[in-house]
C-alpha positions in Angstrom: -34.3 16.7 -13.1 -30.9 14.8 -13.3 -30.7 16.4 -17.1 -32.0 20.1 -16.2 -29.7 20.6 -13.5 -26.3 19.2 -15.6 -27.8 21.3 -18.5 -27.7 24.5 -16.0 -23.9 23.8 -15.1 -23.4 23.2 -19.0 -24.4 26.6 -19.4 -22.7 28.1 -16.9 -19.6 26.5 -17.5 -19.9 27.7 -21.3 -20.6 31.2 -20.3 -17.7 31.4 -17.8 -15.5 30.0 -20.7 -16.5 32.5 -23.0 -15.8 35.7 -20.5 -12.5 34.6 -20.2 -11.8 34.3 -23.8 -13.5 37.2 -24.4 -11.3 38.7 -21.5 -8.3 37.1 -22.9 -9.2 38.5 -26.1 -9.2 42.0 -24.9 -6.1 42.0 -23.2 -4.1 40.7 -26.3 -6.0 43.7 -28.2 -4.7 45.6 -26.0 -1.6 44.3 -25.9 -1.3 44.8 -29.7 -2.2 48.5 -29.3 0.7 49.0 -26.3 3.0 47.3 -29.0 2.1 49.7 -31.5 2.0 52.9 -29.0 5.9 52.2 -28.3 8.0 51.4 -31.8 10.6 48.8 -31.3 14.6 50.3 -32.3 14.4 49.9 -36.0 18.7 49.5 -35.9 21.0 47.7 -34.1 22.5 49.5 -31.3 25.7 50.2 -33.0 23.8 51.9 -35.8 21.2 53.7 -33.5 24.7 55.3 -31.6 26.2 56.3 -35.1 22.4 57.9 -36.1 22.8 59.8 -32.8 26.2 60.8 -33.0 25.1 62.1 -36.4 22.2 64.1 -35.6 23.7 65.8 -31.7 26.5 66.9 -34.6 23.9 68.6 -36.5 22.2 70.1 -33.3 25.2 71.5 -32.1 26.3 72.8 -35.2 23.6 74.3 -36.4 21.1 74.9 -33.6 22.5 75.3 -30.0 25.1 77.7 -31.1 22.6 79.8 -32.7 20.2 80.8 -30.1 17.6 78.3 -30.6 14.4 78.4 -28.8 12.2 75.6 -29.1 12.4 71.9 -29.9 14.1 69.6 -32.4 12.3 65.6 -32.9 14.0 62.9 -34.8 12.5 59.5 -35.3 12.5 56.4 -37.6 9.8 54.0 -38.0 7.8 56.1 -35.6 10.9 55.6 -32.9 12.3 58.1 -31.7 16.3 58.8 -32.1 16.6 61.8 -30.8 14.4 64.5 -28.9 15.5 68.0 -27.4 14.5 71.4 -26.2 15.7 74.2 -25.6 15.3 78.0 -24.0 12.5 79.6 -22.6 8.9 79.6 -23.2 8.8 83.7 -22.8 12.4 84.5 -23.1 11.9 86.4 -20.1 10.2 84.4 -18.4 11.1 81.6 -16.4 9.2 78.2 -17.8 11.7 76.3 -19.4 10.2 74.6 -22.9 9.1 70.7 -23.0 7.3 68.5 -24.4 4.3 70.3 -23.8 4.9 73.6 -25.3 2.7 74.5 -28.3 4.8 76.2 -31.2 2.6 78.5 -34.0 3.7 75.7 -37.4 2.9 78.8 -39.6 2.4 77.5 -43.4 3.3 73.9 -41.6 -0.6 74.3 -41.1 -1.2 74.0 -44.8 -1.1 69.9 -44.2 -4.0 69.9 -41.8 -6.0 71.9 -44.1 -5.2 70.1 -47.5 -6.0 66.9 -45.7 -9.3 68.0 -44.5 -10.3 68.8 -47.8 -9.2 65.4 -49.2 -10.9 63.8 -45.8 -14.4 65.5 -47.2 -13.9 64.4 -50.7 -13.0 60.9 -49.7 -16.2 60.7 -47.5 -17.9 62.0 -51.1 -19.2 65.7 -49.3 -17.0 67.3 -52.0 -15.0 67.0 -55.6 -11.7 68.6 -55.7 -12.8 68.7 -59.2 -15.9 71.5 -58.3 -15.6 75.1 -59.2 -15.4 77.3 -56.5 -18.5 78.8 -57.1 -20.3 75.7 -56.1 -19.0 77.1 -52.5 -18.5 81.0 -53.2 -21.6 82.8 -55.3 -20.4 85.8 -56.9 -17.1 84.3 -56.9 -15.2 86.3 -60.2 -12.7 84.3 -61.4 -14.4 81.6 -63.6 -12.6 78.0 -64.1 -11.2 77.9 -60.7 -11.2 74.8 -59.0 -10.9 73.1 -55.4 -7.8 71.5 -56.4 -6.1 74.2 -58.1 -6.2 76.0 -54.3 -5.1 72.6 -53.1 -1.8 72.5 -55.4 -1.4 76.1 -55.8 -2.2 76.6 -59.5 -5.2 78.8 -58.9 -3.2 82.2 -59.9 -4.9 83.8 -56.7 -2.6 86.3 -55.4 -1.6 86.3 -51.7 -3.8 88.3 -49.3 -1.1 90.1 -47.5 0.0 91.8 -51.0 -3.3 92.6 -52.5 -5.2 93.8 -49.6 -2.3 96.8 -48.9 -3.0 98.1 -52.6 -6.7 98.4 -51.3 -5.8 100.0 -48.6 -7.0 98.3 -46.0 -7.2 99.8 -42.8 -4.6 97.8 -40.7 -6.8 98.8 -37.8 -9.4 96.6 -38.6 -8.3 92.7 -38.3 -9.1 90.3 -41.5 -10.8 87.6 -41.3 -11.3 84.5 -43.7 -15.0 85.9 -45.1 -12.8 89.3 -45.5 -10.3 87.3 -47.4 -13.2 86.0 -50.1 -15.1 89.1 -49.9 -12.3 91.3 -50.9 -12.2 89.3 -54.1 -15.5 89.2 -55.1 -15.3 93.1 -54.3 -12.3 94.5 -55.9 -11.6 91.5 -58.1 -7.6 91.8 -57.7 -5.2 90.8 -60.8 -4.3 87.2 -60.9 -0.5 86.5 -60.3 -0.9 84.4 -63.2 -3.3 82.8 -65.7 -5.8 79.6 -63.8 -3.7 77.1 -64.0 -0.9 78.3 -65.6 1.3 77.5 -63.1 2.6 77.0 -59.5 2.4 80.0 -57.5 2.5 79.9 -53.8 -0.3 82.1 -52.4 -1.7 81.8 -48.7 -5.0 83.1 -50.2 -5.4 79.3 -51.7 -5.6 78.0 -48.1 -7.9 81.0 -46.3 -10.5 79.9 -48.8 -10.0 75.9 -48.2 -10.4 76.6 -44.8 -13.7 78.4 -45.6 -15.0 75.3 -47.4 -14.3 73.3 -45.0 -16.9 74.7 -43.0 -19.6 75.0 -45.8 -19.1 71.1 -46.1 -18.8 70.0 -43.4 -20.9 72.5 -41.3 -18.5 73.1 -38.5 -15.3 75.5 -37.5 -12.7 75.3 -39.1 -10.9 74.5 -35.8 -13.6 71.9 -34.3 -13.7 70.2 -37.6 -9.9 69.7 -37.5 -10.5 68.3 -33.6 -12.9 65.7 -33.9 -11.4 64.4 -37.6 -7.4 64.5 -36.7 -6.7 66.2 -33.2 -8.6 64.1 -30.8 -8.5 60.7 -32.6 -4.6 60.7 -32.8 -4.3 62.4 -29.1 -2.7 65.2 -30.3 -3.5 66.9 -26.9 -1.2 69.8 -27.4 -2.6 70.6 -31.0 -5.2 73.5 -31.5 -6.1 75.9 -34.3 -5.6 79.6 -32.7 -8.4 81.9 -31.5 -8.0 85.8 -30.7 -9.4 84.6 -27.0 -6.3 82.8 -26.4 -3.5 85.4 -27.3 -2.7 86.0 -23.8 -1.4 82.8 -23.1 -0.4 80.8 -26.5 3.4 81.1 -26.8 4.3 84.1 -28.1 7.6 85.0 -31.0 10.1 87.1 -30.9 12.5 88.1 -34.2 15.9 87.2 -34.0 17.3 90.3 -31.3 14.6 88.6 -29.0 12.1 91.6 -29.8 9.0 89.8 -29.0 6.6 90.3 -32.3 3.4 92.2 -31.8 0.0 91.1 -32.8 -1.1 92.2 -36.5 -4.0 92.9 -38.4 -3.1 89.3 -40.6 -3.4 87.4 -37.5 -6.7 85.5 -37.2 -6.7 83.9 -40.8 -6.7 80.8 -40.7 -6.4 77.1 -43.0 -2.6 78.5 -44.9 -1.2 79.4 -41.2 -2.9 79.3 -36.5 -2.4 76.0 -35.8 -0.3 75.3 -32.9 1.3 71.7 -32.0 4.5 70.4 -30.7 6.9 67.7 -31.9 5.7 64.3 -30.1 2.0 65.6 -32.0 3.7 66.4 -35.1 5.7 62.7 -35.3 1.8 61.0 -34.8 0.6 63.3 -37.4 3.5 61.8 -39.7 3.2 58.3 -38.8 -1.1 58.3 -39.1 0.3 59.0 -42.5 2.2 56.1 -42.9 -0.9 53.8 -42.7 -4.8 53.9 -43.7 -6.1 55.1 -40.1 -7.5 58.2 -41.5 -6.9 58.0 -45.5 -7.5 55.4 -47.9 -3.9 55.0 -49.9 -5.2 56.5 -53.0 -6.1 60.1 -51.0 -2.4 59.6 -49.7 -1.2 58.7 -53.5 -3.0 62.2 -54.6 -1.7 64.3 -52.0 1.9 63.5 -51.9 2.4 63.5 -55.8 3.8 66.5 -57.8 1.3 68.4 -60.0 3.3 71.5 -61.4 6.1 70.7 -64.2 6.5 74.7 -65.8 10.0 74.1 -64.2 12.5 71.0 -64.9 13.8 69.8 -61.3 13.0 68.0 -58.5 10.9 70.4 -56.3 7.5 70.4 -56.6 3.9 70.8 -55.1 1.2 68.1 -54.4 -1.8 68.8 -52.3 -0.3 70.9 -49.2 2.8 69.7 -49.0 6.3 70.5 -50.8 8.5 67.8 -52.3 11.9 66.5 -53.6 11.2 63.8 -55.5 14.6 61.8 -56.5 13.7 59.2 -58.3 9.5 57.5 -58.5 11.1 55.3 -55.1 12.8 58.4 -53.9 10.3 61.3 -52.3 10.5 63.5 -49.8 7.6 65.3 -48.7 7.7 68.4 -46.1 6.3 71.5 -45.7 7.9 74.5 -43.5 6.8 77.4 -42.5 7.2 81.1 -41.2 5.0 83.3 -39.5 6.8 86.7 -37.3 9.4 84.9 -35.0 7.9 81.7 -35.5 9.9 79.0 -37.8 8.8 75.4 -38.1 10.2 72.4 -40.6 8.4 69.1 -41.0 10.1 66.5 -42.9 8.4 63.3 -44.1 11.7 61.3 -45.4 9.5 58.1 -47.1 11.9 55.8 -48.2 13.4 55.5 -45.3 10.4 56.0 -42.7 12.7 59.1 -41.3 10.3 61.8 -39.6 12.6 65.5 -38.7 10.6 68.1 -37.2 11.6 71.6 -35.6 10.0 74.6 -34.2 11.4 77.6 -32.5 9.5 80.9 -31.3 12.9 83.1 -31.9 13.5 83.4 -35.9 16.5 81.0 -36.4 17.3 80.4 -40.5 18.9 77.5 -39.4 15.8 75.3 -38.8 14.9 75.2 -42.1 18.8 73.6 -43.2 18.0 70.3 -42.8 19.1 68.9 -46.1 22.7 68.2 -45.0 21.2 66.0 -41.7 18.9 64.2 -44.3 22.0 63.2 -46.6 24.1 61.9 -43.6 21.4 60.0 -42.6 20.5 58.1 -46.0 21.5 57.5 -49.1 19.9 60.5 -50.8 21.8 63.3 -52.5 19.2 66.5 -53.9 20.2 69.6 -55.4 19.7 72.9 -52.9 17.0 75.0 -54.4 15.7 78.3 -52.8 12.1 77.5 -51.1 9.5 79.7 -49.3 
């Protein structure tokens, strides 16, 4: 009886041990994921002042003089050196901008959608290597691939251009299926021959965006939710519907005429998504590591694929680059839609993150080379860029 009952406490004891290990163990998970939440100063204080000094120079050079609207993020390592916004949400309105405040990215939206592909072919649904009538029966132009959309060589020409030589009745609004059934239907000239060369076309990305959902068998915008959006808590991150144009934050061109609604507004996958900067900097730093890619999807997407032209710019699966030297790449993507202007910049050698976006057209966003340079060590040629 003795045995049984020191047997019982044995067990007991054991059990209680084990909770609190197991309790322990949890809080120093959790720990590590606080730690990681909150990046530690990646410089000495003295060096953080002098990247400060460097960058409110910038701001007030180039930005706050200019009539900026909107909101300006720089960070290194994932920490944050500087953070800003500025103007109204409806410039006449009263809401101030914050961190809150959704901006459209434009062709910044390219990223999302190239990634998403390379997310489904990665999880085997897809090949980049498959022609596109695998997806898109009756598709005319033979020998096109996923991946020639992806880096721009397809030789499609841009929607917006070939849909006015149509005539299409700009009171109707086009949609993605529009997009692919106007090709199949009138069969439009190439820009170029397939695969010819690079030629920047947001027709590429309206079909990607259409695959997307053959694949994976969900929205374009719910598929981008439950894959990037909600596991990052990018809570101010959402791919545009008509339903919401009365509220999402509207543009205005440079006069602070606010831009009307068009009949190339709903497409979607090359431009609709709307984020902010804190969302943005833990899009760029999921980037940094394998939480959502393997490194050899990351290796794809980030190296050049065109060569027609000597120099360092170049395209690699949704997103532009300088690259400098095989240690040396930047990787970035802008983009432009009405008043909307938006510049994401991945500098990788030095872990340097600079993203703006504004709702009142402002050239001045995208004239971030000069920060860059006083910043590091790198030195690139200025070459015209969409």
């Amino acid at each position: 009886m003795l045995f049984k009952k020191r047997t019982f406490f044995s067990i007991v004891l054991i059990t209680l041990l084990a909770a609190c290990n197991s309790s322990a163990h949890k809080k120093n998970q959790q720990k590590d994921l606080a730690s990681t939440a909150a990046p530690v100063a990646p410089l000495p204080e003295a060096e953080l002042k002098e990247y400060r000094r460097k960058i409110n120079n910038f701001y007030d050079s180039n930005l706050s003089h200019s009539g900026f609207n909107g909101s300006m993020l720089v960070a290194k390592n994932g920490y944050v050196l500087f953070e800003k916004y500025n103007g109204l949400v409806r410039l006449r309105g009263k809401d101030p901008i914050n961190a809150s405040t959704p901006f459209h990215i434009a062709s910044t939206s390219k990223t999302f959608t190239a990634m998403a592909v390379l997310k489904l072919a990665e999880e085997g649904k897809l090949n980049i290597n498959d022609s596109l009538q695998k997806f898109f029966p009756g598709f005319p132009y033979s020998g096109m691939t996923v991946k020639m959309l992806l880096n721009q060589r397809s030789g499609l020409p841009n929607y917006g251009y070939y849909l006015e030589k149509i005539n299409w009745d700009k009171k109707v609004n086009v949609t993605n299926k529009d997009v692919l059934q106007t090709l199949i239907t009138y069969k439009p000239e190439l820009a170029n021959a397939i695969n010819r060369r690079f030629n920047y076309s947001n027709t590429n990305f309206a079909l990607l965006a259409l695959i997307i959902e053959a694949v994976s068998g969900k929205s374009y915008a719910d598929y981008l939710q439950t894959t990037f959006f909600t596991p990052l808590q990018m809570t101010n991150t959402k791919v545009y519907n008509h339903a919401d144009s009365a509220t999402v934050t509207p543009s205005y061109m440079w006069n602070g005429v606010q831009e009307a609604f068009t009949f190339l507004d709903l497409t979607y996958g090359d431009k609709n998504i709307y984020s902010t900067v804190r969302d943005l900097l833990k899009w760029d730093q999921a980037l940094y590591t394998n939480q959502l890619f393997k490194q050899s999807t990351l290796d794809s997407a980030f190296q050049p694929y065109s060569f027609e032209r000597p120099g360092i710019h170049n395209y690699g699966f949704g997103w532009r680059m300088y690259t400098l030297s095989p240690s040396k790449k930047i990787v970035y993507h802008n983009g432009w839609w009405h008043g909307n202007n938006a510049t994401f910049y991945r500098v990788l050698p030095d872990s340097l993150t600079i993203i703006i976006l504004g709702n009142k057209f402002n050239r001045n966003i995208y004239r971030v080379k000069p920060l860059i340079e006083s910043l590091t060590d790198l030195h690139f040629s200025y070459e015209a860029e969409e």
